[in-house]
C-alpha positions as CSV (number, residue, x, y, z in Angstrom):
1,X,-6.9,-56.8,-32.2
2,X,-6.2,-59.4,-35.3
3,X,-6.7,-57.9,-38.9
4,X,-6.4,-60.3,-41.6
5,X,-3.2,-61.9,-42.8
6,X,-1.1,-62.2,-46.3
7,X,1.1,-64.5,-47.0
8,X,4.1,-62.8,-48.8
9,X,6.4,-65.7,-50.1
10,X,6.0,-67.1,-46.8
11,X,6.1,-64.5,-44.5
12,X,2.7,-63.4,-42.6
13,X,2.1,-60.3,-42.4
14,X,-1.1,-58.0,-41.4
15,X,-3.0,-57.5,-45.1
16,X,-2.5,-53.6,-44.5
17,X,1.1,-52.4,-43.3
18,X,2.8,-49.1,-42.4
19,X,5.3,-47.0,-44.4
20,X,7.8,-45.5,-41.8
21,X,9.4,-42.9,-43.7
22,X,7.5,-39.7,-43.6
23,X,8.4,-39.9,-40.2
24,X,11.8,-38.9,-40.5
25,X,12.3,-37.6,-43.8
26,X,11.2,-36.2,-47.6
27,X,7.8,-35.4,-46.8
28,X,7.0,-32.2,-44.1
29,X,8.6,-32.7,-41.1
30,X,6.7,-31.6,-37.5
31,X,6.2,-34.6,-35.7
32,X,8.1,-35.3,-32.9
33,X,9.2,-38.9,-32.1
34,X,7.4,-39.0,-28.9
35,X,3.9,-38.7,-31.4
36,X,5.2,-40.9,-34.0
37,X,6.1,-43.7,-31.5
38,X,2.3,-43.3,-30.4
39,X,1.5,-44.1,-33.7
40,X,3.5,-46.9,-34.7
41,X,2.1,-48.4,-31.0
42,X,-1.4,-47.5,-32.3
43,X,-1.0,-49.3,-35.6
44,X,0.2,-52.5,-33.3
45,X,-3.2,-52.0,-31.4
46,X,-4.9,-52.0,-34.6
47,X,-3.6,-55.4,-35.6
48,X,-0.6,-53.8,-38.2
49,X,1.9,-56.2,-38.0
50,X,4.3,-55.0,-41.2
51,X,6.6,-51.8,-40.4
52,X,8.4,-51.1,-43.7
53,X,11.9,-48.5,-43.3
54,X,15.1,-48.5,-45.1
55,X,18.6,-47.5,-44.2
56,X,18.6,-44.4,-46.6
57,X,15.2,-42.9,-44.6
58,X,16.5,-40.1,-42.2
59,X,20.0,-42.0,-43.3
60,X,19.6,-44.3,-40.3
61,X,17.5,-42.2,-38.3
62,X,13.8,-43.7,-39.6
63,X,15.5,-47.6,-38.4
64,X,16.7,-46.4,-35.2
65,X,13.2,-44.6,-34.6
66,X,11.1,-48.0,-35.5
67,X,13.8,-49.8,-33.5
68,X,12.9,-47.7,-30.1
69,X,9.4,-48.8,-31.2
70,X,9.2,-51.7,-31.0
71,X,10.6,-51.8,-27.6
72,X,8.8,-54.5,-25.7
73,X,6.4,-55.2,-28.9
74,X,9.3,-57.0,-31.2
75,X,7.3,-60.3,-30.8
76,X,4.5,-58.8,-32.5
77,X,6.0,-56.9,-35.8
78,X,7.7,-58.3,-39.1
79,X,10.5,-55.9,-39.5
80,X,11.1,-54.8,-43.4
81,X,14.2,-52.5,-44.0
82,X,16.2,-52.0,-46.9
83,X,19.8,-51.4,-48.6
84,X,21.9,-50.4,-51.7
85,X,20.7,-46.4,-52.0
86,X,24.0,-45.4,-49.8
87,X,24.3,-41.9,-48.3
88,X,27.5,-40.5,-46.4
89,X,27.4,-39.4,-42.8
90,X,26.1,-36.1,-43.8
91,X,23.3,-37.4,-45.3
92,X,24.8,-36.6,-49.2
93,X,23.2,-39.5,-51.8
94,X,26.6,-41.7,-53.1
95,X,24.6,-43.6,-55.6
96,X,23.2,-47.5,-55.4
97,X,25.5,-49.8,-54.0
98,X,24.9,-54.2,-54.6
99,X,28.3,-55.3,-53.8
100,X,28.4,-58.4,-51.9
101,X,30.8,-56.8,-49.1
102,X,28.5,-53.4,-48.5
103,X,25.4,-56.3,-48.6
104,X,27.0,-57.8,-45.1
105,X,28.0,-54.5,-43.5
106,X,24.6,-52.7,-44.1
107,X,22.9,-55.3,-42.7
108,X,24.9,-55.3,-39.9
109,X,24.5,-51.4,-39.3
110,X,21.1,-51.9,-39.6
111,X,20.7,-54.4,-37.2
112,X,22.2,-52.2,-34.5
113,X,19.8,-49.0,-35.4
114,X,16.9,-51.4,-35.3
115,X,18.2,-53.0,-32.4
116,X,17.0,-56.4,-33.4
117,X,19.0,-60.1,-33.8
118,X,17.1,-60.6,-37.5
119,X,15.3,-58.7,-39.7
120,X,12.1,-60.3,-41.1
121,X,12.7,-58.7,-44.6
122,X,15.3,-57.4,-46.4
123,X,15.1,-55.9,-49.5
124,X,17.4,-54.2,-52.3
125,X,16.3,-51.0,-52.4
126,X,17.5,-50.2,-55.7
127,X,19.0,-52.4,-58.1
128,X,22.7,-51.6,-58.7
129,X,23.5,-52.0,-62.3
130,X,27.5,-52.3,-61.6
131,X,26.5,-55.2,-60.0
132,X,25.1,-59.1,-61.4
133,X,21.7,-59.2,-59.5
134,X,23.2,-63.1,-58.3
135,X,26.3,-61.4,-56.6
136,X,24.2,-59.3,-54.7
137,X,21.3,-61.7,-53.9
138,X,24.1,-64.5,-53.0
139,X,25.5,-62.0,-50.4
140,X,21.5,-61.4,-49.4
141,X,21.6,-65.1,-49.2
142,X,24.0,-65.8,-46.7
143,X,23.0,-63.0,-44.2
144,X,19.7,-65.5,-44.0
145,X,22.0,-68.6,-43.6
146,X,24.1,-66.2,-40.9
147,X,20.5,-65.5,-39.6
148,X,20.7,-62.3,-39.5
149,X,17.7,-62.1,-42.3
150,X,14.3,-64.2,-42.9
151,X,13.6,-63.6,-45.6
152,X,14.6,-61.7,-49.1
153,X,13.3,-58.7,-51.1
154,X,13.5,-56.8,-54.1
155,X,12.3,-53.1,-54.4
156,X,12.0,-52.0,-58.0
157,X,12.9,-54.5,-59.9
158,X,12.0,-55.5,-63.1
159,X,10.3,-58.9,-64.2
160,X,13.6,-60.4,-65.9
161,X,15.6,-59.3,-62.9
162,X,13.6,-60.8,-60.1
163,X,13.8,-64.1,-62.5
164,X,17.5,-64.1,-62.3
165,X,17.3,-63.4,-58.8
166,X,14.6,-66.2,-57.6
167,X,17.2,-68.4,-58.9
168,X,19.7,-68.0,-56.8
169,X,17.4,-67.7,-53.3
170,X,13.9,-67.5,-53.2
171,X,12.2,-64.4,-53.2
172,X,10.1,-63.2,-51.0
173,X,8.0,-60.1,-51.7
174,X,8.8,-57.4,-54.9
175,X,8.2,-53.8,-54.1
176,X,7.4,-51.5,-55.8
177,X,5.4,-48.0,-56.2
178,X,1.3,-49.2,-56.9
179,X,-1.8,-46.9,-56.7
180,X,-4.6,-45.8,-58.9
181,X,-2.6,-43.5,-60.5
182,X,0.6,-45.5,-60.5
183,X,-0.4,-48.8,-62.5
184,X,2.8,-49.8,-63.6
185,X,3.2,-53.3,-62.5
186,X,0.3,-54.5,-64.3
187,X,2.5,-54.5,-67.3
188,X,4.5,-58.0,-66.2
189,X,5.2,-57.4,-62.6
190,X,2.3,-59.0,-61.1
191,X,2.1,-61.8,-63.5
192,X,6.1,-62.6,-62.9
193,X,5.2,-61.7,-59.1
194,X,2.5,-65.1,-59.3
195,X,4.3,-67.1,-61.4
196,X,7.4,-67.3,-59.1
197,X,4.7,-67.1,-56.2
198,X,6.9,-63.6,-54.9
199,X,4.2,-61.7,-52.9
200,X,3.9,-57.6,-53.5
201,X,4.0,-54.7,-51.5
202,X,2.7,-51.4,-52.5
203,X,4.4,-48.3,-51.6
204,X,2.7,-45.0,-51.7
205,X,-0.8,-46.5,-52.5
206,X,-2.3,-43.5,-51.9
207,X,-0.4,-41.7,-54.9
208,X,2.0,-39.7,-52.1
209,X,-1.1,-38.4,-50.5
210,X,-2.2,-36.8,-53.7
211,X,-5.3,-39.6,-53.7
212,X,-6.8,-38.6,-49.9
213,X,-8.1,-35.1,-51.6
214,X,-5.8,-33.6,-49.4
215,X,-3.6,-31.4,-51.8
216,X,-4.6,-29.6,-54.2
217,X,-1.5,-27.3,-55.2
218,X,2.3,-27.1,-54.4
219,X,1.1,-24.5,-51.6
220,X,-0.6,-27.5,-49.9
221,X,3.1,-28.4,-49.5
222,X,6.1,-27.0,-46.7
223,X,8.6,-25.3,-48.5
224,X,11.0,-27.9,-47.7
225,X,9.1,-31.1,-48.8
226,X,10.6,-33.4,-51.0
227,X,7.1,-33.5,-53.5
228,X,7.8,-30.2,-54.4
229,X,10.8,-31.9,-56.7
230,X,7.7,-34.9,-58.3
231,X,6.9,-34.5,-62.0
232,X,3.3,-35.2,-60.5
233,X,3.5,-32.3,-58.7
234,X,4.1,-29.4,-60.4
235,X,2.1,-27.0,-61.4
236,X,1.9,-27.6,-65.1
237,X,0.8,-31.5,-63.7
238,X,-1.4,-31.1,-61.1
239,X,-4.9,-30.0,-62.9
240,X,-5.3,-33.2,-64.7
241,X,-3.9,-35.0,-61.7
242,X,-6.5,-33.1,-59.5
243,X,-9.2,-34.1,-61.6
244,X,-8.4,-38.0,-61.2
245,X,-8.4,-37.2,-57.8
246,X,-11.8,-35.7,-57.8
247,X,-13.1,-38.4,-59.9
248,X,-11.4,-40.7,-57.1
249,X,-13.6,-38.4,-54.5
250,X,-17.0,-38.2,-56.5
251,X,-17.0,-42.1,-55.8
252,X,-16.0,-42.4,-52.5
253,X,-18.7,-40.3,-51.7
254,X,-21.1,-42.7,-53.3
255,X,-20.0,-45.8,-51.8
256,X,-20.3,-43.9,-48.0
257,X,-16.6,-44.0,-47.6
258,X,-12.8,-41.6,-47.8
259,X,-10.8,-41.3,-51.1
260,X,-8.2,-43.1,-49.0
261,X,-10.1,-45.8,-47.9
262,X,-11.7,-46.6,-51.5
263,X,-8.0,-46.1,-52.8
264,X,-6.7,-49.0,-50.9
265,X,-9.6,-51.3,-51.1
266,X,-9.8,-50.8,-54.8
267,X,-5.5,-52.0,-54.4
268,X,-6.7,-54.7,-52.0
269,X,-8.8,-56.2,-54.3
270,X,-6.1,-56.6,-57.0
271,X,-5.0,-59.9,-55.4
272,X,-4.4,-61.5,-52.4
273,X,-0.7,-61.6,-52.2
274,X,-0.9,-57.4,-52.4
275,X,-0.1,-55.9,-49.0
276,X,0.0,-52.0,-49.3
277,X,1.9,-49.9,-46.6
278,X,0.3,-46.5,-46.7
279,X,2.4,-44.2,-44.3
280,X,0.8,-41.9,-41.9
281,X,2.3,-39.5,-39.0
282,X,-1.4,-39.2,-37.5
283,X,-3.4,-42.0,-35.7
284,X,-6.6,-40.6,-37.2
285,X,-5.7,-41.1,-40.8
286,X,-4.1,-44.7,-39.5
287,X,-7.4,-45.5,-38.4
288,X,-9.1,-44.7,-41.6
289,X,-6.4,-46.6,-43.5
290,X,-7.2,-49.5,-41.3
291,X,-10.8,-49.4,-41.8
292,X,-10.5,-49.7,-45.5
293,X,-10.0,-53.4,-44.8
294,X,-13.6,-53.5,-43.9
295,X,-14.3,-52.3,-47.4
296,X,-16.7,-54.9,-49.8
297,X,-16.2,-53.5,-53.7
298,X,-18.3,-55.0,-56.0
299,X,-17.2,-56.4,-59.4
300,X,-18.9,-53.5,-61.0
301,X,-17.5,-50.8,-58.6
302,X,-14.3,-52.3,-58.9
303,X,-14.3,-51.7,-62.7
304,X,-15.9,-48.1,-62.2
305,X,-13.1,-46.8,-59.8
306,X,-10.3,-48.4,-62.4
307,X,-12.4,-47.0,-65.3
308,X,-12.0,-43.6,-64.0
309,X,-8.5,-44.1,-62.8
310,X,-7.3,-45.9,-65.7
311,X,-4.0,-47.1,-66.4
312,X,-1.5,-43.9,-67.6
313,X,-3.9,-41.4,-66.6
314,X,-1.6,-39.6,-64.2
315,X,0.0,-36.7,-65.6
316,X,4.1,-37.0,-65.3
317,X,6.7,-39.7,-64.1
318,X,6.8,-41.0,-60.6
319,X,10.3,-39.4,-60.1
320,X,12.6,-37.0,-61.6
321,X,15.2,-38.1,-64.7
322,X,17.6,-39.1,-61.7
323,X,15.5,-41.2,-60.0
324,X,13.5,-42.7,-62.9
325,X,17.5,-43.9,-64.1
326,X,17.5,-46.1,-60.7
327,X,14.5,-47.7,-61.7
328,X,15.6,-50.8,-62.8
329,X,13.1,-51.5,-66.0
């Protein structure tokens, strides 16, 4: 099966891809890699082409997972995985890390978890502020004239860095957190996004689950999952964030369709050069998530789900202090 294709600074890629990290880390853990594999091999089935990891997810163990994937199906995924949020061998967090020799050897590393010869996409996870964005893009650069990389990526970066950047290679997609209640890049991402014709993905576009209906307090949550620590997810948060959710609901119901599934065709509709990679660990929500691409909105239902979800309307910050500081702005 084919789904339709976006063209992300030159790279094709399915218009709908998968976020792999759930599947090893931060959110509850439970599945076992024999089940995830299934569902990576169902998302192939489905016509998903575009597996999104990082190096930091599981440190290295979310790569080497998507890696024994893939087995025998290479040909038919575009591999994204990312660098610069470093993390020691047990795990600890050492900070964001853009020099040009760490560039090279994590690159390197993750092509041997992956077990690939090139990596489709490769993005900065984090821009390090030690560091000129051109030293760390001209070390990006050369892994692609090594090819060892296709192509190049920024993950939260803001418009006047990815400018500096695209100057010194091109740039292939942005990334960056977009959802109904995460509207941020409307604010100058998108627009610098066309005008240097950088495509975008969208990570959690279903607000970190929070938009499928399916959690409705902190007890929704294990004790050990990372959301517990979200801003958006606290307790003094989550009653008006619950109520953009219902609001989110009350329509889908309407319209004869999920939350989820209104969620990302309402983010589909933003613009063609949007691919969103909502993540899953069960084939029945990847199924759903596929089907949104089936989803018609009209004009007027398109301005009733963002009327209801407006800009700012989410209650708290995407991430704590610490992590809101790595968000380059």
């Amino acid at each position: 099966m084919s789904l339709v294709t976006r063209n992300l600074g030159g790279l094709m890629v399915s218009a709908l891809g998968f976020g792999c990290m759930g599947m090893s880390e931060f959110y509850t853990s439970g599945v076992s890699e024999e089940d995830a594999i299934a569902v990576i091999h169902r998302a192939l089935d489905l016509g998903v082409t575009f597996f999104d990891t990082a190096d930091m997810y599981g440190a290295g163990l979310n790569e080497m997972l998507l890696g024994r994937a893939l087995r025998g199906r290479r040909a038919a995924a575009v591999v994204a995985t990312k660098f610069g949020n470093q993390r020691g061998l047990n795990g600890s967090f050492l900070g964001v890390n853009g020099h040009p020799d760490y560039v090279q050897s994590a690159c390197e590393m993750s092509l041997r978890r992956l077990q690939v010869e090139t990596i489709d996409l490769y993005y900065q996870h984090r821009v390090d502020p030690k560091v000129p964005i051109e030293d760390t893009v001209g070390a990006m650069a050369r892994l692609v004239e090594q090819g060892k990389v296709r192509y190049l990526g920024l993950s939260e970066a803001a418009p006047a860095t990815l400018r500096r950047a695209h100057k010194v290679h091109p740039i292939a997609a942005l990334q960056t957190e977009y959802s109904l209640w995460s509207r941020d890049p409307e604010n100058g991402l998108l627009a610098a996004c066309r005008e240097l014709g950088v495509g975008f993905v969208a990570y959690s576009p279903l607000g970190r689950g929070f938009l499928t209906g399916r959690i409705r307090s902190t007890a929704d949550l294990a004790p050990n999952d990372w959301r517990r620590r979200l801003p958006r997810f606290q307790a003094e948060t989550i009653p008006a964030n619950l109520e953009l959710a219902q609001r989110l609901a009350a329509l889908a119901k309407v319209k004869g369709c999920t939350a989820s599934q209104l969620a990302l065709a309402w983010l589909l509709a933003q613009g063609g050069d949007i691919v969103p990679i909502p993540g899953t660990k069960q084939i029945r929500y990847l199924e759903e998530n596929v089907a949104a691409l089936a989803l018609r909105l009209t004009p007027a239902e398109l301005k009733q789900i963002s009327a209801a979800l407006p800009p700012g309307a989410a209650r708290g910050e995407r991430y704590p202090e610490a992590g809101m500081a790595a968000v380059n702005r």
